[in-house]
C-alpha positions in Angstrom: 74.7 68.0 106.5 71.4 66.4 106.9 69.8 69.6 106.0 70.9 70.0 102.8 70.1 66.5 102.5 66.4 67.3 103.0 66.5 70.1 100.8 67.6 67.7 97.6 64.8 65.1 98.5 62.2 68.0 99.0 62.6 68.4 95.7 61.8 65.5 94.3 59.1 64.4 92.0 56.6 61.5 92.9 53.4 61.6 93.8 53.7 62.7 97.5 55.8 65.6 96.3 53.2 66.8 93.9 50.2 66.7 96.9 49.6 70.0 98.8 51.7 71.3 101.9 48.1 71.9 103.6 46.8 68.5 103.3 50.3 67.0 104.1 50.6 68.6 107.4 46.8 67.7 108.2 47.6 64.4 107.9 50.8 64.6 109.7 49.0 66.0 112.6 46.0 63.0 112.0 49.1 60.7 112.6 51.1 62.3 115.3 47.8 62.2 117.4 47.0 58.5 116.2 50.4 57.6 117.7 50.4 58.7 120.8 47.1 58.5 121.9 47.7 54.6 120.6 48.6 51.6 122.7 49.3 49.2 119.9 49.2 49.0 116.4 52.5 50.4 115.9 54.1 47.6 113.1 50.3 49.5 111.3 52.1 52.5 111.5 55.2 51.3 110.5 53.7 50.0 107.5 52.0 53.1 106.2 55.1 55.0 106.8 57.6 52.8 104.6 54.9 52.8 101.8 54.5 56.3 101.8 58.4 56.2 101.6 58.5 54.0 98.8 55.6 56.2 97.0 57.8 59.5 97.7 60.8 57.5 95.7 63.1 58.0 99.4 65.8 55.7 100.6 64.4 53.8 102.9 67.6 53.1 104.7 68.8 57.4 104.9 65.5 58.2 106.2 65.6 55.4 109.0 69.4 56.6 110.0 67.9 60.0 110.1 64.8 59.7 112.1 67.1 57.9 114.1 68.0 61.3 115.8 65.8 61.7 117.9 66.5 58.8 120.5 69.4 61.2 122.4 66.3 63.2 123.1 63.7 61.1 124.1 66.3 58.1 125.9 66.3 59.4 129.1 63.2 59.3 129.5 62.9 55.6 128.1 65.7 54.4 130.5 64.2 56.2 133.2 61.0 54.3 132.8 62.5 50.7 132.0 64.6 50.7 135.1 61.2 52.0 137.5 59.9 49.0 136.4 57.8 49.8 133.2 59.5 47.8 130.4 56.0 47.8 128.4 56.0 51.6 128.5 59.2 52.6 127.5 59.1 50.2 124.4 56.1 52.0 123.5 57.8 55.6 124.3 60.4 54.9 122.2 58.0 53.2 119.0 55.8 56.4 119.4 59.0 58.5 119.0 60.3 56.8 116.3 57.7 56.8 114.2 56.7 60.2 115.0 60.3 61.3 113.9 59.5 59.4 110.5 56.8 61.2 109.4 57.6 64.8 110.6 60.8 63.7 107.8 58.9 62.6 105.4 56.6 66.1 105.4 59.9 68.3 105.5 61.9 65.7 102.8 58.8 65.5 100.2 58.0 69.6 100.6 60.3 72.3 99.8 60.6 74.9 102.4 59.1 78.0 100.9 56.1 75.7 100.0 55.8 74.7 103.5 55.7 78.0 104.9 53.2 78.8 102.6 51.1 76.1 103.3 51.3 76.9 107.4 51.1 80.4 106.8 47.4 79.2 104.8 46.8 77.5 107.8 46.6 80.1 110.5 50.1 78.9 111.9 50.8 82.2 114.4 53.3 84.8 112.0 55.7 84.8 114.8 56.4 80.6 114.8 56.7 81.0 110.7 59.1 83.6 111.6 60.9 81.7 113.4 61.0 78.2 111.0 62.2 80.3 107.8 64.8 82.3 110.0 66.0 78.7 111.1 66.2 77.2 108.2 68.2 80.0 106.8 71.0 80.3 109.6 71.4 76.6 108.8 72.8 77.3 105.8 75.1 80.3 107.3 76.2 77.7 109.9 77.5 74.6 107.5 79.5 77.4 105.4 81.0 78.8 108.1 82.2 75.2 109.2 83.2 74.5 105.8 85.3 77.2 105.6 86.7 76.2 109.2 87.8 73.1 107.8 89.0 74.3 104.9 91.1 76.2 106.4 92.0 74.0 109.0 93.2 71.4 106.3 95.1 74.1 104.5 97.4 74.7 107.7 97.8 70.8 107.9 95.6 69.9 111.0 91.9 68.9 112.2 89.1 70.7 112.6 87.2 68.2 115.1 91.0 68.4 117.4 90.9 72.3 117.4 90.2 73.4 121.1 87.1 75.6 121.1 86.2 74.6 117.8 82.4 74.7 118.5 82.6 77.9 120.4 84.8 79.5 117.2 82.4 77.9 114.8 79.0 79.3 116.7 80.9 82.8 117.7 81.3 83.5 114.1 78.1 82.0 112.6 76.6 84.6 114.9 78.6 87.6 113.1 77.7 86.5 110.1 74.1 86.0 111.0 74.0 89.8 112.6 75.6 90.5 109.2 73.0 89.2 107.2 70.2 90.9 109.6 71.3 94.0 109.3 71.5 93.9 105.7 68.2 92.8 105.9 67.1 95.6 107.5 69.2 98.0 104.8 66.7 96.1 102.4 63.7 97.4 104.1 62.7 94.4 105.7 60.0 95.5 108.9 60.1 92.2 111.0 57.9 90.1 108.9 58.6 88.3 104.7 56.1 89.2 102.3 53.1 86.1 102.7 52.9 84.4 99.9 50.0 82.8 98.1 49.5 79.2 98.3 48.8 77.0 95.4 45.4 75.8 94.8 43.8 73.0 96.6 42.9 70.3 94.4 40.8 67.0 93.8 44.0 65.2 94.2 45.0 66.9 97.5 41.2 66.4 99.0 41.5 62.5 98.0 45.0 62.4 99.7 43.8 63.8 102.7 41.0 61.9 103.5 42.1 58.8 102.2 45.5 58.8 104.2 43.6 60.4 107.3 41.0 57.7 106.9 43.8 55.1 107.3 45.5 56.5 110.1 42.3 56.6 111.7 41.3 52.8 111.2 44.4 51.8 112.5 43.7 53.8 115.3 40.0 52.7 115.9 41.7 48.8 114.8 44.2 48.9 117.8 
């Protein structure tokens, strides 16, 4: 499951790990605006990326395959715009993508979740979108259990789970009880619609110096192309 995936690499140690949730998703926004606002210089960006790879001690090839996930969303719309005629464009769709996809990975694979959070939460991110990203990232957990146990189960009776009719609907039908499971326990618990905030750690010298260094690049390559 590539979440769980994410969640080993997140907690890594290397340099990128160590820097500051804040100033890694100021200079994640620095890029994504960079990138598609650009109309070359993308090999730059491609660049910048695989070194920061490299720095956060990633495989290079897992996070490629991974990032890779996001042409079923955005092919449509290349194909769409290669066949009216705009072959330039939809190269440049699908680079922006791409490499957009790569760094939003590297923030979430080089910073644990609850670090994240804090770090949005610091940053005036609206209490209702936090909500949101930590109650996703939870059910994702409840989710690949529940399809483990499917499949063990499945294996145990001496079939498949992916040749099981309705596997999907059985898998998401019961991910859901367990989910309103967990909620109302939740509620049991005291818990009013909102998690406690938690304090982010303190901004450094080393977290100012990655943040405008990196944002400095991003922004000559930018000015460059």
């Amino acid at each position: 499951m590539h979440h769980l995936v994410l969640d080993e690499w997140s907690r890594r140690s290397s340099a990128l790990h160590a820097r500051d949730p804040r100033a890694k998703v100021v200079v994640l926004l620095a890029f994504l605006v960079a990138v598609s606002t650009a109309s070359s210089g993308f090999l730059a960006y491609g660049c910048l990326l695989l070194a920061a790879i490299a720095v956060a001690r990633l495989p290079v090839a897992a996070v490629l395959l991974r990032a890779l996930a996001i042409l079923p969303f955005v092919g449509t719309f290349v194909l769409l715009t290669w066949y009216s005629g705009q072959p330039a464009r939809a190269l440049a769709i699908l680079e922006k993508s791409f490499l957009s996809a790569i760094a939003a990975l590297l923030l979430v694979a080089t910073t644990p979740v609850n670090d994240l959070l804090r770090g949005l939460e610091s940053l005036r991110v609206p209490r209702p979108l936090v909500l949101v990203i930590q109650f996703l990232y939870r059910y994702l957990f409840v989710i690949t259990e529940q399809a483990q146990h499917m499949m063990m189960a499945a294996r145990a009776r001496g079939s498949r789970f992916h040749s099981a009719a309705g596997a999907v609907a059985v898998l998401f039908a019961r991910s859901w009880e367990r989910a309103d499971g967990v909620y109302e326990a939740m509620l049991a618990r005291g818990f009013t619609g909102r998690f406690v905030p938690l304090a982010p750690a303190r901004f450094g010298l080393a977290d100012a110096m990655f943040l405008c260094a990196a944002a400095a690049v991003v922004i000559a390559i930018r000015v460059a192309s």
